[in-house]
Every structure is written in C-alpha cells, then in structure tokens.
C-alpha atoms as one frame of an Amber mdcrd trajectory, in Angstrom:
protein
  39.651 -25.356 -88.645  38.459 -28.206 -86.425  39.954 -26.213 -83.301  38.453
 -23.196 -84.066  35.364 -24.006 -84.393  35.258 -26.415 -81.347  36.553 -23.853
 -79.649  33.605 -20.736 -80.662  30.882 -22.424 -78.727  33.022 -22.339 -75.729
  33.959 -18.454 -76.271  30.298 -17.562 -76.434  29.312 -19.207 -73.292  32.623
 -17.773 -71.810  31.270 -14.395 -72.664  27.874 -14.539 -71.941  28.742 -15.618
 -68.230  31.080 -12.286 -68.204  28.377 -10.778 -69.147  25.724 -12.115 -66.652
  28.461 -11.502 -64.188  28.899  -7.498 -65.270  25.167  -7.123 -65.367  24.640
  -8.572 -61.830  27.929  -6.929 -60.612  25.929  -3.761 -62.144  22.873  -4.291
 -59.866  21.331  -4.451 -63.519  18.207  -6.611 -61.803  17.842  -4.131 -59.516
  17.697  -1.253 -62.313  15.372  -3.935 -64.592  12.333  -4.625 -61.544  12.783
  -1.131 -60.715  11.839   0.411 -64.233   8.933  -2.317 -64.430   7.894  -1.251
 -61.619   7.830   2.143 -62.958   6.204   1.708 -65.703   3.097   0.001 -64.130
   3.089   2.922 -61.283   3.510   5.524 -64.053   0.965   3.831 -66.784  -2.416
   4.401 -64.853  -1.523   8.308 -64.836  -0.637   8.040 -68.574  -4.259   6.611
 -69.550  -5.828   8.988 -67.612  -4.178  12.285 -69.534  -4.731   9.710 -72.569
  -8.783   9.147 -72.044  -9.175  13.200 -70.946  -8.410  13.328 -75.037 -11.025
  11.059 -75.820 -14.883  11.082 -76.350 -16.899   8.928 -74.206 -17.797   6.001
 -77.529 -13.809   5.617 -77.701 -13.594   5.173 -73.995 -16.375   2.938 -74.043
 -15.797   1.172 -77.262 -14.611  -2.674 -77.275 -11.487  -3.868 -77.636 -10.293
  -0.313 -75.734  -7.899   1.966 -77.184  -4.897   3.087 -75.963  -4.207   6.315
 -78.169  -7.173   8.731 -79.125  -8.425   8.282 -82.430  -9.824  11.787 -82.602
  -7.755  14.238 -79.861 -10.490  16.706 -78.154 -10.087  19.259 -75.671 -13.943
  19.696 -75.529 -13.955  17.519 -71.909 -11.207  20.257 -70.397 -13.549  23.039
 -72.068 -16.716  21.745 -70.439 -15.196  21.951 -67.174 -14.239  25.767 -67.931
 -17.604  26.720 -69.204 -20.266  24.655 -68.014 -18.976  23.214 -64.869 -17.529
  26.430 -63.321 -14.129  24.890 -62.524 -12.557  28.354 -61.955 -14.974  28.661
 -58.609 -14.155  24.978 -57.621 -10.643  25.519 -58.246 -10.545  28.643 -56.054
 -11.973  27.171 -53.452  -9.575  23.912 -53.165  -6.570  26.769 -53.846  -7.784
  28.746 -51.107  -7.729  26.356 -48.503  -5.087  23.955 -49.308  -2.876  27.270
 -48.994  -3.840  28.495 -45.945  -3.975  25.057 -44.572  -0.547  24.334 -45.546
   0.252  28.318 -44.346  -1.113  27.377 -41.127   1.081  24.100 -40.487   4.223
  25.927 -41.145   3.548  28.424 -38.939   1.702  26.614 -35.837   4.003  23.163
 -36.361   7.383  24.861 -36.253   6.204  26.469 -33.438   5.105  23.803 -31.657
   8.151  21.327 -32.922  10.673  24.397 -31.757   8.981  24.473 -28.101   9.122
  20.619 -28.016  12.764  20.556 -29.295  14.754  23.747 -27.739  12.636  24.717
 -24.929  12.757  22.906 -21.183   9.380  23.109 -19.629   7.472  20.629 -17.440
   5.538  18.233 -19.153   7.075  18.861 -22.163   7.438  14.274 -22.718   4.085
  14.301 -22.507   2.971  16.724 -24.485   5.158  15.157 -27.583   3.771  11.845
 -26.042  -0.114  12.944 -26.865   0.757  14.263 -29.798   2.354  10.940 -30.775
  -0.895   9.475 -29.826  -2.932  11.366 -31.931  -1.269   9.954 -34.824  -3.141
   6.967 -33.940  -6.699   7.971 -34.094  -8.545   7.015 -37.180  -9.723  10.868
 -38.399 -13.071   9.018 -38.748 -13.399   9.019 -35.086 -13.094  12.626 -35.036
 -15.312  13.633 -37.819 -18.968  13.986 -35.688 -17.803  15.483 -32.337 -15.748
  18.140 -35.287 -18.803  18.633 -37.223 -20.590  19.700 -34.136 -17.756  21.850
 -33.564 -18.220  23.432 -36.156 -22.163  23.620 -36.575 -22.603  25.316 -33.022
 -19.858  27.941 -34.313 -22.042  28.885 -37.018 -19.306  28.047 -39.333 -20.554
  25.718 -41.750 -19.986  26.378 -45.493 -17.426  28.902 -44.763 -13.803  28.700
 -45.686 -13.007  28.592 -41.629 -14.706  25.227 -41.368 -12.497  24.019 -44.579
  -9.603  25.176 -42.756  -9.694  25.651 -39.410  -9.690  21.436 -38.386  -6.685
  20.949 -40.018  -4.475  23.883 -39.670  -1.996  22.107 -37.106  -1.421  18.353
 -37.650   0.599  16.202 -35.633   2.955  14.463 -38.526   4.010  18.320 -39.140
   4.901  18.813 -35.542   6.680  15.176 -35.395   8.640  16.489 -38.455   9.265
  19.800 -36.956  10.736  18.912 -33.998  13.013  15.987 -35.278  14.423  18.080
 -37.410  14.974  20.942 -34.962  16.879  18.612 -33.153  19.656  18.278 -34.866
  20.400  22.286 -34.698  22.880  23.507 -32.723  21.729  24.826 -29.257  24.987
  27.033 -29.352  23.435  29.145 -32.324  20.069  29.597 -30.078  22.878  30.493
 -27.087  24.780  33.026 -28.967  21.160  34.415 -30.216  20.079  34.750 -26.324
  23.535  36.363 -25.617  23.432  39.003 -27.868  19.471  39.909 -26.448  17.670
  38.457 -29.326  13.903  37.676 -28.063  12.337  33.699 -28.753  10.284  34.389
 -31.470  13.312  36.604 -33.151  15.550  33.224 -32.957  12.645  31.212 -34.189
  12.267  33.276 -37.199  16.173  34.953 -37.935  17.614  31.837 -36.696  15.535
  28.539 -36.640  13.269  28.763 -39.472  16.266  29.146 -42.168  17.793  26.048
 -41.274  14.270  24.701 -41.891  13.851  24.170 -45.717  13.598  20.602 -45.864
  11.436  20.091 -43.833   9.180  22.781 -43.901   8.963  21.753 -47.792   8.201
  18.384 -47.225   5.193  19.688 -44.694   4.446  22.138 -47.770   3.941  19.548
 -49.613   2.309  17.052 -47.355  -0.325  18.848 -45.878  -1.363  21.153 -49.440
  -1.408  17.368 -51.051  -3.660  16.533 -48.169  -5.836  19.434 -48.181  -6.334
  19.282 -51.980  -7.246  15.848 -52.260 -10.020  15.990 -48.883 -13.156  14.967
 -49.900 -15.369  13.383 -47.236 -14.964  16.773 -44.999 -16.025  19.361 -47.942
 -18.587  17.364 -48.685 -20.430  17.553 -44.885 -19.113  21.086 -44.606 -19.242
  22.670 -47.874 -23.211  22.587 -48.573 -23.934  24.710 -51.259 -22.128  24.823
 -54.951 -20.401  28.250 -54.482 -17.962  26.127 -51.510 -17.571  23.091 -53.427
 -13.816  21.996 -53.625 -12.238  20.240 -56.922 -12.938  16.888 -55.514 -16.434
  17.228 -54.330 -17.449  18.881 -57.591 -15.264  16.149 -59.655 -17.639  13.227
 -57.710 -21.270  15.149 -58.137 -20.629  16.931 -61.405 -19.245  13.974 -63.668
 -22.350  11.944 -63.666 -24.672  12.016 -66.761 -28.155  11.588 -67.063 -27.746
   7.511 -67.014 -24.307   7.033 -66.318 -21.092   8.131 -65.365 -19.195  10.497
 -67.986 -15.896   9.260 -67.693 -14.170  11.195 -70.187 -15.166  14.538 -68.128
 -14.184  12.441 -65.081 -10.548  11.698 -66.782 -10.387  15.601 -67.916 -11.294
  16.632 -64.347  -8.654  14.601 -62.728  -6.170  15.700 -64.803  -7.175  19.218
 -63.774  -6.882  18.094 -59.668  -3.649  16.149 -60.452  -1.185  19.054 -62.275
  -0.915  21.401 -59.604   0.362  18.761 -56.852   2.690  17.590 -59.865   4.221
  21.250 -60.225   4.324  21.627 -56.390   6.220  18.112 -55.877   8.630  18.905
 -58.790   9.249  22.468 -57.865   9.714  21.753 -54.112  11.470  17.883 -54.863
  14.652  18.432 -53.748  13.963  20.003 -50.494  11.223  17.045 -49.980  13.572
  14.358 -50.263  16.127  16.114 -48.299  13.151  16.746 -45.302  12.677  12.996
 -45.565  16.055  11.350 -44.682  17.217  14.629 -42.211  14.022  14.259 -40.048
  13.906  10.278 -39.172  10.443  10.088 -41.193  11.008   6.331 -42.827
C-alpha cells in the first residue's frame, strides 16, 4: 500500500509533463495567444452591435452594461426615417462601386502593359508608380481640390470618384500577379490573330480572380470608409456619403448620441463584412500569389 501510494505522486507529475509536452508539441500556445488575441480584436465589434440595441441612459449609465437590458431597434429606425440613410447609403454604394469598377478595369490594364508588354521606359514607369505609394494623400488633397473646383465638378459623383479610380497598390498587385502567367498562352493568343485587348480580356483577366478580388475588396473598403474627401467635396446633404452623414448627423442638441452613432456604424460596417466573406477566399489567395506581405 506504501508503494502505491509513494508511487501516485510520481505518476501525476509523470503525466502532467506528457501532457505539457503534447500541448507544446501541439503548438497549443500558439492556438491559446492566438484566440486571446481574437477575442480582444473581435470584442470592440461585439459592443458596438451590442450598444446599437441600447438606449442612450444604458449606454451612459455607471457601472456599464454589457448586454441590453431593454433590446430596441428604434436607433436603426431613426436612421431609416429621420436621418435619410437610404440617400446616404446610395451615395457611398454608388461610388465605392464604380471606384472599385474603375480599378479593375484601369489597374489590370496598366499592371498587363507593365508585365507582358516591352516598351521603352517601361522601369520607370513601374518605378513612379512605386513612388507614388509614398506620398502622404494629404499632400495631394489641395492641388486635387483645385482640380476639381476649376472643373466645375464639385458635389457631383465625378469628384467622389474620379481621384481615385486608378490607384497604384492595384497596379502593383496587377502586375505581380500577371507575372507569373505564362507568356506562351499570350504567344499562342498572338498566333492564332487574337488582338491585345482580346488576350487581355479572353485570356489574362480569367487567370485574374485573386487578385482582382483582393483589389475588389481593397479599394470598395477604401472608398466606403473615405471621409475627409466627401466631406470638402460633397457640400450639400443630397451627396453626403455614410461616413460624413454618420460624423454630422449623430450629434444631439448637447452631446453626442452614441447609441445612433453605434446603430449607424453597424449600418457602414455589414456590407464590407458580406463583401470580405463572400469574396474571402479569392482575397487570401490574391495575397500570397501576388508578393503583397
């Protein structure tokens, strides 16, 4: 009885080291910092769908509350009725998706000449457009709004668009992705009489799903979250974008309404969700095939 029960003490330890040994041998760490880390990225978007439920005394009440006490859909129904998000929503729809139109059109182009085409100056053409990458948009944003001003194109949907329909990230995608085709397919193409622009678009552009999704999503994420440019070049209510209107309209009479302000987040956040999960696989796959790290 003695042995046995000398000998327990050293079996748990024994197994508890197999155990640590399994878990490490597991990556199990890994799997443990990675769902913390999880949770804290995931948590902030989880109180916001939470507070869009609540009145403004529970979100303002102390000690805070994590659930609603009373669930109301009256800040989502304020936005539909009194703050015309239908117009506002429109307007960021509009010209996120002919922004993001525009960049799969113009930076395939442009990463197809820079990829399959010999031309002089072609290095530094892809040189400058590797420099632009560097400039701050801020230093852009005057000599653009005069641009724009002497076009006569303020608060129109061509001065929402037009500045951003080709963007140098989608033609560094482009092309390093078109890099890896073939040039015998675009040889066999030219053989049998086919035209450049017929083996950009029967040819190229098919192999280009990944990427072109992950510029899909890139540049409509971009385009629906732009706020300081709307702002200057949308000047009345009728061109407002979702988050203009979310920053002017969600202010009270003596402070800020943040349960309308959690409600009309919610509303600007869901459609980039459904985009990203509906286009995931083909943005993850754009991201490792095209050297973007």
């Amino acid at each position: 009885m003695s042995d046995v029960s000398t000998k327990l003490p050293q079996y748990v330890q024994l197994n508890r080291i197999s155990l640590w040994k399994r878990f490490r041998k597991a990556h199990g760490i890994t799997y443990v910092v990675l769902t913390i880390v999880g949770i804290i990225w995931v948590f902030p978007f989880f109180w916001m769908v939470l507070g869009s439920l609540k009145t403004q005394r529970e979100i303002m009440a102390v000690p805070p509350t994590l659930l609603p006490q009373n669930p109301t859909l009256a800040n989502f129904v304020q936005w539909f009725t009194q703050l015309h998000f239908g117009n506002y929503f429109s307007n960021s729809f509009i010209v996120a998706f002919f922004t993001m139109l525009g960049n799969l059109i113009f930076c395939s182009m442009v990463g197809y000449a820079l990829a399959k085409i010999d031309f002089a100056g072609k290095n530094i053409l892809f040189l400058l457009v590797m420099i632009t990458l560097m400039v701050p948009s801020v230093a852009t944003f005057i000599p653009l709004f005069v641009i724009i001003s002497n076009l006569h194109m303020l608060n129109t949907y061509f001065a929402l668009i037009l500045p951003f329909l080709t963007q140098p990230i989608g033609v560094f995608l482009m092309r390093q992705f078109m890099q890896g085709i073939p040039d015998a397919l675009l040889e066999a193409g030219r053989i049998d009489g086919a035209s450049e622009l017929r083996i950009f678009f029967q040819i190229v552009l098919p192999q280009c799903k990944p990427p072109l999704a992950t510029l899909a999503v890139l540049t409509f994420l971009s385009s629906w979250n732009n706020f300081l440019w709307p702002l200057v070049a949308a000047q009345s209510n009728t061109m407002y974008t979702l988050p203009v209107a979310l920053s002017l309209y969600s202010t009270g009479q003596n402070a800020t309404n943040y349960s309308v302000l959690l409600a009309g987040a919610v509303l600007v956040v869901t459609p980039i969700l459904l985009l990203f999960i509906f286009l995931q696989k083909y943005f993850i796959q754009g991201v490792t095939m095209s050297g973007i790290k």
